[in-house]
C-alpha positions in Angstrom: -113.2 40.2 22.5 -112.9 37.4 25.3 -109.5 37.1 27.6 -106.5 35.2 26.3 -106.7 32.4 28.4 -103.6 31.8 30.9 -102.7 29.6 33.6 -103.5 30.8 37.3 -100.2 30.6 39.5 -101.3 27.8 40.8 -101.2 25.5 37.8 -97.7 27.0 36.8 -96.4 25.4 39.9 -96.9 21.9 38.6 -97.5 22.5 34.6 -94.2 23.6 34.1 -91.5 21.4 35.3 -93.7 18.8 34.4 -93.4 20.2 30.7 -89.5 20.3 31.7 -89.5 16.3 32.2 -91.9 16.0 28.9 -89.1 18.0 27.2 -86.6 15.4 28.8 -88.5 12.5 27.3 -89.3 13.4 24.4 -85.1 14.6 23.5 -84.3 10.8 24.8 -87.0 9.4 22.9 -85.3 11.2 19.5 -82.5 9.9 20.1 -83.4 6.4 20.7 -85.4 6.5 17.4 -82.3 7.9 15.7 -79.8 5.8 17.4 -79.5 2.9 14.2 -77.8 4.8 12.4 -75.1 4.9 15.1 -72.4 2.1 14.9 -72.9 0.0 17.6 -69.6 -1.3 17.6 -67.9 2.3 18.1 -70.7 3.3 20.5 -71.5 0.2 22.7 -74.3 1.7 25.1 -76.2 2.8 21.5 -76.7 -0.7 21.2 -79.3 -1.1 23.7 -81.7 1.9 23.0 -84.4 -0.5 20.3 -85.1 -2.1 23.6 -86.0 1.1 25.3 -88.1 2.5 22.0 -92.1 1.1 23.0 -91.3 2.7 26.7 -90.4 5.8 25.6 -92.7 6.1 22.8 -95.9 4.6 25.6 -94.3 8.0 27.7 -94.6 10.5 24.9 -98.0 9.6 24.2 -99.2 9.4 27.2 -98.1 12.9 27.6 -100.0 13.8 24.6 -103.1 12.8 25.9 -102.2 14.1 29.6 -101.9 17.7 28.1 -105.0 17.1 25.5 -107.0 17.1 29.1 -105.4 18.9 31.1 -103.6 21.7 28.9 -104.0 21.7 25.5 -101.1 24.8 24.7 -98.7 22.1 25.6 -99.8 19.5 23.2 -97.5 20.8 20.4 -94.3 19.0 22.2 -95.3 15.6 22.3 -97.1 15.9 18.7 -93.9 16.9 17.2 -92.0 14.7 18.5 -94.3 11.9 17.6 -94.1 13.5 13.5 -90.5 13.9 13.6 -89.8 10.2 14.9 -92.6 8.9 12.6 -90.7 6.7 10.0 -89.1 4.6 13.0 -92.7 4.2 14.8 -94.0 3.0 11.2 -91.1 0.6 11.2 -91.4 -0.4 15.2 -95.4 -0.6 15.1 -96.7 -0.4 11.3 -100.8 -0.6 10.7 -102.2 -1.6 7.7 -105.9 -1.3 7.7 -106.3 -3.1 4.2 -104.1 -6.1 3.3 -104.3 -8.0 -0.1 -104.6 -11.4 -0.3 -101.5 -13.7 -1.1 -101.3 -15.0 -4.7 -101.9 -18.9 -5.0 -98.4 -19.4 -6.1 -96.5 -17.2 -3.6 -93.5 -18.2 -1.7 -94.6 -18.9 1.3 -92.1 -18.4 4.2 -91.8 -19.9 8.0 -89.1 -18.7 10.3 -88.9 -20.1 14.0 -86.3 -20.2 16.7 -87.6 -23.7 18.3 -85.8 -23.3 21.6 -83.0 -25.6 21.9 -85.2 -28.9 24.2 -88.0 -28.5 22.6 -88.1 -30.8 19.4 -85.3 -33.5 20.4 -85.2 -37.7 19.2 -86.8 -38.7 21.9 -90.3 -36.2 21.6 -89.7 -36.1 18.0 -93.5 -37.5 17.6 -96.5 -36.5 15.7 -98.0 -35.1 19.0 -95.4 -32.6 19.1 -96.5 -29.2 19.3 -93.6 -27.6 17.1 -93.9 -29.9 14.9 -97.6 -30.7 14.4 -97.3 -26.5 13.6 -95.0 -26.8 11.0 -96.7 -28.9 9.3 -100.1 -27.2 9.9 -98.7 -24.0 8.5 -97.2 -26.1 5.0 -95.1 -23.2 4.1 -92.7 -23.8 1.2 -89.9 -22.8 2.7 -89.0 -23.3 6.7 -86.0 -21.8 8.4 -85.6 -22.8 12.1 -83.1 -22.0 14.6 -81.7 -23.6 18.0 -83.1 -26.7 16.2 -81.8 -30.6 16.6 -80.8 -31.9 13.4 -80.8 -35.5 14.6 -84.4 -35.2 15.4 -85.9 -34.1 12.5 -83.5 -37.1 11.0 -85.5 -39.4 13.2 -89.2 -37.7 12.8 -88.6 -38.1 8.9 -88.8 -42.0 9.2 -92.0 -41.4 11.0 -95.5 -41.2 10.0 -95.4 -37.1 9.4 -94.9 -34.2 7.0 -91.7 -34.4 6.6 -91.8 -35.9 2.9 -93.4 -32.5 1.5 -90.0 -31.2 1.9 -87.6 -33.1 -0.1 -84.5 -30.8 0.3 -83.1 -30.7 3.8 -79.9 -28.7 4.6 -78.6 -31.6 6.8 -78.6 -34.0 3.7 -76.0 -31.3 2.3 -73.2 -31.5 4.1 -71.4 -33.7 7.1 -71.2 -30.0 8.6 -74.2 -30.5 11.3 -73.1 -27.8 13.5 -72.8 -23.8 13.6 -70.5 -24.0 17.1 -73.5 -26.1 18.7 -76.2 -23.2 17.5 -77.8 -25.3 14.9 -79.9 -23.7 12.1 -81.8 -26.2 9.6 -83.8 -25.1 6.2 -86.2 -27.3 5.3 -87.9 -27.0 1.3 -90.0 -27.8 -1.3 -87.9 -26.2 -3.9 -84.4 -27.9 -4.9 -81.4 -26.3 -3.0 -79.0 -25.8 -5.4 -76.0 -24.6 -3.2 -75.3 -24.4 1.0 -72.4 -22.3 2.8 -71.6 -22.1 6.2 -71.4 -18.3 7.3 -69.5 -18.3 11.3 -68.9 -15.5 13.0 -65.4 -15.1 15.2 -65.8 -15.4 18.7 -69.5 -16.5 19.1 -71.4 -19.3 19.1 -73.8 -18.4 16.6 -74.1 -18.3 13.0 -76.0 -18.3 9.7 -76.5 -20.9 6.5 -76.6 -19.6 3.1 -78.9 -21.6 0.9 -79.3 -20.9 -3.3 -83.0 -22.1 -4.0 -84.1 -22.8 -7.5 -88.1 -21.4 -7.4 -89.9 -21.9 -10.6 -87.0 -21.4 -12.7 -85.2 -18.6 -11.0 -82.7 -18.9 -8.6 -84.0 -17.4 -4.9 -80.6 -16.6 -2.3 -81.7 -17.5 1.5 -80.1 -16.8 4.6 -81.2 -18.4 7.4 -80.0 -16.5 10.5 -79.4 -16.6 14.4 -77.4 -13.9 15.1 -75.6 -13.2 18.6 -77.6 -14.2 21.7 -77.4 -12.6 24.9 -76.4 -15.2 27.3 -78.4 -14.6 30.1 -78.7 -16.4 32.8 -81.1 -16.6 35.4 -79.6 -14.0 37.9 -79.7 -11.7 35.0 -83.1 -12.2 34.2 -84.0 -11.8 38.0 -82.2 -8.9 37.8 -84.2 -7.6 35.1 -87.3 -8.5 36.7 -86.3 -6.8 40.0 -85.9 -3.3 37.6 -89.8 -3.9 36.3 -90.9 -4.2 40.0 -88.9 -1.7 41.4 -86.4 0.6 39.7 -85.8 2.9 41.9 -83.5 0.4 44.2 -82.6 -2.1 42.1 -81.0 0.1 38.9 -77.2 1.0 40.1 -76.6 -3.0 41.8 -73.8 -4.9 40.6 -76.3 -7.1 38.9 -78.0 -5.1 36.8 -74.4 -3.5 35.4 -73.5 -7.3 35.0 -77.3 -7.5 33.1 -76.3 -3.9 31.1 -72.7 -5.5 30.4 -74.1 -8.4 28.3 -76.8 -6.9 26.3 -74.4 -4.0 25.6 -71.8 -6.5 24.4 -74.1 -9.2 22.4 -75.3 -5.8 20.2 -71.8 -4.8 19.7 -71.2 -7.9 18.3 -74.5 -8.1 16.4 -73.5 -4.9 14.8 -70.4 -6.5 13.6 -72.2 -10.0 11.8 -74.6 -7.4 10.8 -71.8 -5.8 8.7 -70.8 -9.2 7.5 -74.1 -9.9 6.3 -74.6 -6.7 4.6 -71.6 -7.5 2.7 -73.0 -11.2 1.5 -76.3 -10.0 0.8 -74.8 -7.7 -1.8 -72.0 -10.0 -3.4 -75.5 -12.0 -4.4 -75.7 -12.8 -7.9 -79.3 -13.9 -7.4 -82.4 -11.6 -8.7 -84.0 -12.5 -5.3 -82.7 -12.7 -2.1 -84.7 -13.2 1.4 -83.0 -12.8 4.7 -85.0 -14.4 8.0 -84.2 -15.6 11.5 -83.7 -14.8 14.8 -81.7 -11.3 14.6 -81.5 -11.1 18.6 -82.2 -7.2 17.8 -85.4 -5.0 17.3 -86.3 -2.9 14.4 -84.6 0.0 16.0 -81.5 -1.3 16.0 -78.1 -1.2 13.9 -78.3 -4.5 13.2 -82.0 -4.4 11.2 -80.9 -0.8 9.7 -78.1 -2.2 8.5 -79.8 -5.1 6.4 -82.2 -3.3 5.4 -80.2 -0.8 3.3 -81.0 -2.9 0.3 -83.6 -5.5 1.6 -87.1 -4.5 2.9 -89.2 -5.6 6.1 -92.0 -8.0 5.5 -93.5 -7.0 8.6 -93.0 -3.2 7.6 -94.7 -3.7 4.7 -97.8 -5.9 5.3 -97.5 -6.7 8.6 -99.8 -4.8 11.9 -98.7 -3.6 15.5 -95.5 -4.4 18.0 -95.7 -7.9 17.2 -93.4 -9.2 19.7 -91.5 -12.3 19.1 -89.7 -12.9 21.8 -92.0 -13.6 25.1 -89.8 -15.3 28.2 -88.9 -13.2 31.5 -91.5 -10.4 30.9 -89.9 -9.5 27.8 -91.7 -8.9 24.8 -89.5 -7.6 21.7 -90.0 -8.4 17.9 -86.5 -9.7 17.6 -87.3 -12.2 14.5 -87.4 -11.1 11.4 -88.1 -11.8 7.5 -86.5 -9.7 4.9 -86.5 -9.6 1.2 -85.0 -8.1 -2.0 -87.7 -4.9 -3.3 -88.7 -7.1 -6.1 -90.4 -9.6 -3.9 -93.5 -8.1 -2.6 -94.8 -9.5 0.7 -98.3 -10.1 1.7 -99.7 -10.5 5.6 -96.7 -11.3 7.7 -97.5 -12.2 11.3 -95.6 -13.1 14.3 -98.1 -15.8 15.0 -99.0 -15.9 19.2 -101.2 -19.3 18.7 -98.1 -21.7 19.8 -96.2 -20.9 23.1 -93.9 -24.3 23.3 -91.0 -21.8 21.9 -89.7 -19.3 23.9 -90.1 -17.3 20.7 -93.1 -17.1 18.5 -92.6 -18.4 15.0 -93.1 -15.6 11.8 -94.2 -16.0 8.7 -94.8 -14.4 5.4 -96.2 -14.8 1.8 -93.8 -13.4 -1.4 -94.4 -12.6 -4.7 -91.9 -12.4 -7.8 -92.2 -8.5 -9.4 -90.0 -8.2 -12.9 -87.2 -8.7 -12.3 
């Protein structure tokens, strides 16, 4: 019989406290896969561990494959973690190696946070880039955010697109304004119905639309949930962390930078609890939910609206997917959601337009038995 194999003295001296810091990450890592289930609102910091989650998770796998070199007795660590954790890395980064095609008569769906500048009266022209998009894409149903109502008033008397949708929440109501964050549904189905949902103490909000979609009546929320606020000394304090951590993680502007974001998601987590509570007063046998959350899957906010929804990129969508792309920042904060008896076919956070400081999403749905 050959010699159990064991590691000369040598190799102890490094092997094992580095095992000690793969122990570390993969314990923090748990946690921050765990953490949505935590109420942001009663534990603030909690709040800002989704935006760790595809660090920590790039560390435990790079680990893994360290040790599947280098030491394969110390594989076991990473590989569990990886198992344990492996319903929220489905949910962060799900793959789908075959993907039906959307039915002809689907519902199709087109979120987009615009970028508050970028479709205004003035540019409102047919060689704008948002809006030659949305009318390239010719989804039934668009819900855009940090949008201009008054310009899409003035594009609609222009040569355009904009006669394919007939039903225009801005046509519903003098109401123009969610405290100056405007959000504007635009439809080829009738809207039956339009409520204004505002949130205390913030300047965002949400529209409720009723939607009558060949003969059943559809509930949408269209949704821009807290923002951070940043501004640009917080995002070059955030850059000066990616170049160099080591100096620039305890200055007073990066606890100014930690401040914000940890009070934004407490306050996400709250609208996210209001929310939770309209979606399930709905009377409606469908329901979709879509927007710009301001919060990644990991995150109290999504857990908490998908208790009775699913996630249309969980479902059908592939990879990270990031939405959000300013400031070195790449984090799938938009979202569309829908009642289980909608089944959704090839969602993608689609990269082709960068005039947004977000990437638009989109989705196909189709009506199960009630």
């Amino acid at each position: 019989m050959g010699k159990k194999s064991s590691l000369k003295w040598y190799n102890k001296l490094w092997a094992y406290p580095l095992v000690l810091v793969n122990a570390l990450v993969c314990i923090v890592f748990i946690l921050c896969a765990f953490s949505h289930y935590v109420p942001a609102a009663r534990f603030p910091v909690i709040s800002l561990a989704g935006l760790a989650f595809p660090f920590l998770l790039a560390a435990v796998v790079a680990f893994l494959l360290f040790w599947l070199f280098a030491h394969k007795r110390f594989c076991w660590l990473s590989l569990l973690t990886l198992l344990l954790c492996s319903l929220e890395i489905f949910t962060m980064c799900p793959v789908h190696l075959r993907s039906a095609k959307a039915p002809a008569d689907g519902i199709k769906v087109l979120s987009y946070n615009v970028c508050s500048g970028s479709v205004t009266s003035s540019n409102a022209n047919a060689d704008n880039a948002v809006l030659q998009y949305i009318g390239k894409v010719d989804a039934d149903i668009v819900c855009l955010q940090e949008v201009n109502n008054e310009s899409f008033r003035a594009f609609e008397k222009r040569d355009g697109w904009m006669d394919r949708y007939p039903y225009r929440s801005y046509d519903l109501s003098t109401v123009s304004s969610i405290n100056g964050h405007l959000v504007l549904c635009l439809s080829k189905y009738p809207i039956l119905s339009w409520e204004v949902i505002h949130f205390k103490d913030s300047g965002n909000g949400v529209q409720k639309y009723e939607l009558l979609v060949g003969g059943d009546t559809l509930t949408l929320f269209n949704c821009h949930l807290q923002s951070f606020g940043l501004n640009d000394d917080d995002i070059g304090a955030y850059n000066d962390i990616l170049v160099n951590p080591k100096e620039n993680v305890a200055t007073n502007r990066t606890k100014s930078l930690v401040k914000k974001l940890r009070d934004a998601g407490v306050k996400r987590a709250q609208q996210a609890d209001i929310m939770s509570d309209k979606i399930r007063s709905c009377r409606t046998p469908y329901v979709i939910v879509c927007g710009d959350f301001n919060d990644t899957p990991i995150s109290y906010t999504h857990h908490t609206l998908t208790r009775t929804l699913h996630d249309a990129h969980t479902r059908s969508g592939n990879g990270f997917d990031f939405s959000y792309h300013h400031h070195h920042m790449y984090f799938r904060i938009d979202h569309i959601l829908a009642s289980r008896n909608l089944t959704p076919y090839d969602c993608q956070v689609d990269r082709s337009i960068k005039a947004s400081d977000h990437y638009p999403i989109y989705c196909t749905f189709a009506k199960d038995d009630k």
